[in-house]
C-alpha positions, -999 to +999 in steps of 0.1 A: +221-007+174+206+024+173+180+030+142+166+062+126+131+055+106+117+082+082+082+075+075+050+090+061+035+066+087+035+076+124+035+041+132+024+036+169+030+076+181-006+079+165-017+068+194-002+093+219-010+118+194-045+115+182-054+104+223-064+072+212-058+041+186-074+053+157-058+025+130-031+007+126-004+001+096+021-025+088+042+001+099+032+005+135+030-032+137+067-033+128+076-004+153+060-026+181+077-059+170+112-048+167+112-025+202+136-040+226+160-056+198+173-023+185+172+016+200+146+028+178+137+066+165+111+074+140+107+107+123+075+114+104+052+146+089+025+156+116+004+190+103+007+203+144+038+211+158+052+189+186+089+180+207+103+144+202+090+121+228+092+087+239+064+062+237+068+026+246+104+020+236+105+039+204+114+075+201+090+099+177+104+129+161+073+148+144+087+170+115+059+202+118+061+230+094+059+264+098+025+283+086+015+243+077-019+253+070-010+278+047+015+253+030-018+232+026-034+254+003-003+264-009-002+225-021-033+226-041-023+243-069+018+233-073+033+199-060+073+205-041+101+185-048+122+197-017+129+230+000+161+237+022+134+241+050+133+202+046+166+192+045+175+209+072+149+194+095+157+166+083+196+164+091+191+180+119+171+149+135+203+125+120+228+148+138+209+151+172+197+110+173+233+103+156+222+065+141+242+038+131+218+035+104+188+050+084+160+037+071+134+054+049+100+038+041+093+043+009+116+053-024+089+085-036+088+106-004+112+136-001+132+120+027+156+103+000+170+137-004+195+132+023+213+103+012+240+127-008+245+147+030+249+120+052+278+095+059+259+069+076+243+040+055+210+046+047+185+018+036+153+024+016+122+004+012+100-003-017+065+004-010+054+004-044+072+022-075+055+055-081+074+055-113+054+023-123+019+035-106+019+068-132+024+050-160-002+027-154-024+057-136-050+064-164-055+026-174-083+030-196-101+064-183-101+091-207-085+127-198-120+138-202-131+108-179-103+120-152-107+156-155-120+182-130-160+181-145-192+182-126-203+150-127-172+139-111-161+164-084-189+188-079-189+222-088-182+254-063-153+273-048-148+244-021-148+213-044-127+233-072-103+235-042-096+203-020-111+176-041-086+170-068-093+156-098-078+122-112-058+144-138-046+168-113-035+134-087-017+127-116+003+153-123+012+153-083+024+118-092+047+132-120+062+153-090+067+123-070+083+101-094+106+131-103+116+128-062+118+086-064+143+089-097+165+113-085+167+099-046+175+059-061+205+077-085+220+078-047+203+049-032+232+023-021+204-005-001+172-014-010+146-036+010+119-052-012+095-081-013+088-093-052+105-100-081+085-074-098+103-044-077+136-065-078+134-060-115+121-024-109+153-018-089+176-029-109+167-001-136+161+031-115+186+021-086+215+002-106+241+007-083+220-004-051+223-036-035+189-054-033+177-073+002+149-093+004+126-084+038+087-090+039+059-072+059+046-078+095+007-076+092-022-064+110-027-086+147-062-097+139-059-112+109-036-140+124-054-144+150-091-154+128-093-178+099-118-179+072-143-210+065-159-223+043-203-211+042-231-224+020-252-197+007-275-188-016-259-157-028-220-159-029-204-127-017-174-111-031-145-092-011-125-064-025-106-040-010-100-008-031-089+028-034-105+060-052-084+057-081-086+048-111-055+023-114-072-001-085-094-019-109-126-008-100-141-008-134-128-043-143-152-051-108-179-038-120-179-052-158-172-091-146-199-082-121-227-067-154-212-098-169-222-122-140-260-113-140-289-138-151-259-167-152-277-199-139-276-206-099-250-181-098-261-150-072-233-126-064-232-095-041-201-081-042-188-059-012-159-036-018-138-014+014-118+013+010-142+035-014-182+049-009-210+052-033-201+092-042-164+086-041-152+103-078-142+065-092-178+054-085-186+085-108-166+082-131-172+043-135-204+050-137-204+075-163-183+055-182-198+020-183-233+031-184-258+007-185-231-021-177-227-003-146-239-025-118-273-011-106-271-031-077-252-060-058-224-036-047-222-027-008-197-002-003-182-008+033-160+025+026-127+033+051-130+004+078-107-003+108-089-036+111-112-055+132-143-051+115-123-054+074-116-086+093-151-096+100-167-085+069-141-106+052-145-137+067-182-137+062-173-137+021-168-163+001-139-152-026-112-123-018-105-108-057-076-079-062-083-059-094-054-036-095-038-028-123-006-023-105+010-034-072+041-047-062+027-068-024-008-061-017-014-058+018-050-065+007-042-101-007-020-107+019-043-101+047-067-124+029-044-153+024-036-146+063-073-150+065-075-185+050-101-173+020-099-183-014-083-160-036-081-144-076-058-115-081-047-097-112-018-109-125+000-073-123+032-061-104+042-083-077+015-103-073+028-135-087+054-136-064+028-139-036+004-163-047+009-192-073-018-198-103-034-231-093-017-238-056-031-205-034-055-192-056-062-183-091-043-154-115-060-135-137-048-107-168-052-077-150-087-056-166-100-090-180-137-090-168-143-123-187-116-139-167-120-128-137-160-136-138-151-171-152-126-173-119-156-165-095-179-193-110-150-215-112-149-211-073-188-210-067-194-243-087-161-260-069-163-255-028-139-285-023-111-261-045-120-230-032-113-247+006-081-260-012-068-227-023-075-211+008-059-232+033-029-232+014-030-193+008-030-190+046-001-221+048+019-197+029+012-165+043+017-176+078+048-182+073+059-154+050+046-128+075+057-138+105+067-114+126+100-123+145+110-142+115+104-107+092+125-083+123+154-109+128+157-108+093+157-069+092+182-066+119+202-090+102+203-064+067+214-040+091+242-058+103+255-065+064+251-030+054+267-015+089+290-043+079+299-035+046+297+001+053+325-004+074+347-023+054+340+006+024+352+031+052+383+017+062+392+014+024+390+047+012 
């Protein structure tokens, strides 16, 4: 079976690329998983301009632009929806790899475009819903609170340029879910992984058929399990992103509400963001003096290895987000063994139960989700409960030849069904 892949992810061609492993994505682990069982050909955005080549058994197709740098800055001040450039790079890899099928990571990327151009089936996944993400982008920030000011951003020719503000992010989004709704009007196949984007489906892609398929995972965080520690200050693990619909505030007021409790120390260590990063400035301007002064260790952007090892010296893995359909986050720390407390918001529920793998929470309740942290503290015999059946689960919802067997096998129906549509018309 011969498979075409559009993806904002390289997956594993990074490597050849960049002269070295420089991270890793549930994307490349997939690529490398599902080599041998099908002829596989993945076409991605890469800012230099390079000829297909072969790496391992998968096939890399970098889509380079002409004048890219200027497109860059060209970027900064209006957001594309698609060019004929595009499209014809585009089906010009589908006629020269000639699939039996294509798959396209991802419903909001401009690669949807093609289905209306193209006779072979085409398959899309659901990352996450930007449709969903920019409604609940603000959360509680103000436009003042999100806008370009000085506190946030910086001031000067350079920051006015390439650091964006929240309100300008979210207007890109706009863009983007402009590109997701009019790409699922065409979309016949859909891979997902909750009930939260099955319900999402159903409304922006109502004539698509829905199949089920979960993620492969990063390598180390099967291979390491998380145990239980005494200490005299109980850490924390978060793993965020700079913006403002992660949750970051809700962090930082159960953490203002934690202080002075009785025997109850917390240092709370978040990845994925730094102490200038604009949410930190925001949040900070914002909450002001609930904002922690201290017990947060930003780890910012961390490869897979040492997230790992951070992780396992914590005692409690919390997700704030106010939106997400399957945290790779939370599922890496289920992976992981650790105790668990995610917001109860998108698809979450459909990856940990309330009271069996961990504890849910209303998503931007800081009372909750500080009463969840000292339920844990005060109860080590629940939190090593939760945790060994959060990684019970997990271990067998990502693993990996059960997740590509079961991706070949939605090939196969929609090849097969494709077919049968064929010979009828």
């Amino acid at each position: 079976m011969k498979v075409l892949w559009f993806s904002n992810s390289p997956g594993n061609a990074i490597e050849r690329l960049e002269g070295s492993f420089v991270g890793s994505s549930w994307v490349s682990a997939l690529d490398k998983r599902i080599q041998g069982k099908v002829e596989l050909y993945l076409a991605f955005y890469y800012p230099k301009r390079s000829d297909p080549f072969r790496f391992g058994e998968t096939t890399y197709h970098p889509i380079g632009r002409k004048n890219w740098k200027l497109n860059v800055l060209k970027d900064i001040f209006r957001t594309r929806i698609i060019d004929k450039q595009d499209l014809n790079r585009y089906l010009e890899i589908i006629n020269r790899v000639n699939p039996d099928i294509i798959h396209i990571h991802g419903t909001e990327n401009p690669f949807g475009c093609i289905i209306p151009y193209t006779k072979i089936p085409v398959v899309v996944s659901v990352q996450g819903y930007v449709t969903v993400i920019e409604h609940k982008f603000q959360n509680d920030y103000t436009k003042e609170e999100l806008g370009p000011g000085i506190h946030n951003f910086g001031n000067g020719l350079k920051n006015f340029l390439f650091q964006k503000s929240f309100s300008r992010i979210k207007k890109n989004l706009g863009k983007r879910k402009e590109i997701e709704q009019i790409n699922l009007r065409f979309t016949k196949n859909v891979l997902g992984r909750t009930a939260w984007d099955k319900r999402v489906t159903s409304i922006l892609a109502p004539h698509s058929r829905y199949f089920h398929c979960d993620e492969i995972m990063r390598d180390v965080f099967y291979r390491t399990k998380w145990r239980y520690d005494l200490k005299t200050v109980f850490i924390i693990h978060s793993t965020l992103g700079n913006k403002p619909y992660k949750g970051f505030e809700t962090l930082c007021e159960a953490l203002y509400e934690l202080r002075g409790l009785p025997g109850i120390q917390v240092q709370w260590q978040v990845a994925g963001i730094q102490e200038n990063d604009s949410i930190v400035k925001i949040t900070r301007h914002k909450l002001k003096d609930r904002f922690p002064k201290s017990a947060i260790h930003y780890l910012g952007n961390v490869g897979p290895q040492q997230l790992a090892e951070v992780m396992l010296h914590a005692d409690i893995f919390a997700s704030t987000s106010h939106i997400e359909n399957s945290p790779n986050s939370l599922c890496e720390a289920m992976l992981l063994g650790m105790p668990c407390i995610a917001a109860f918001a998108g698809g979450t529920s459909s990856l940990l139960t309330d009271g069996i793998e961990g504890i849910l929470i209303q998503d931007g309740d800081p009372w909750a989700l500080a009463g969840a942290i000292i339920e844990l503290c005060r109860n080590p015999d629940l939190a090593i409960k939760y945790g060994r059946n959060a990684r019970e689960r997990a271990l067998i919802r990502h693993e990996p030849d059960r997740i590509v067997n079961g991706l070949i096998k939605c090939y196969r129906e929609i090849l097969s069904e494709s077919t049968i549509e064929h010979n009828i018309n």
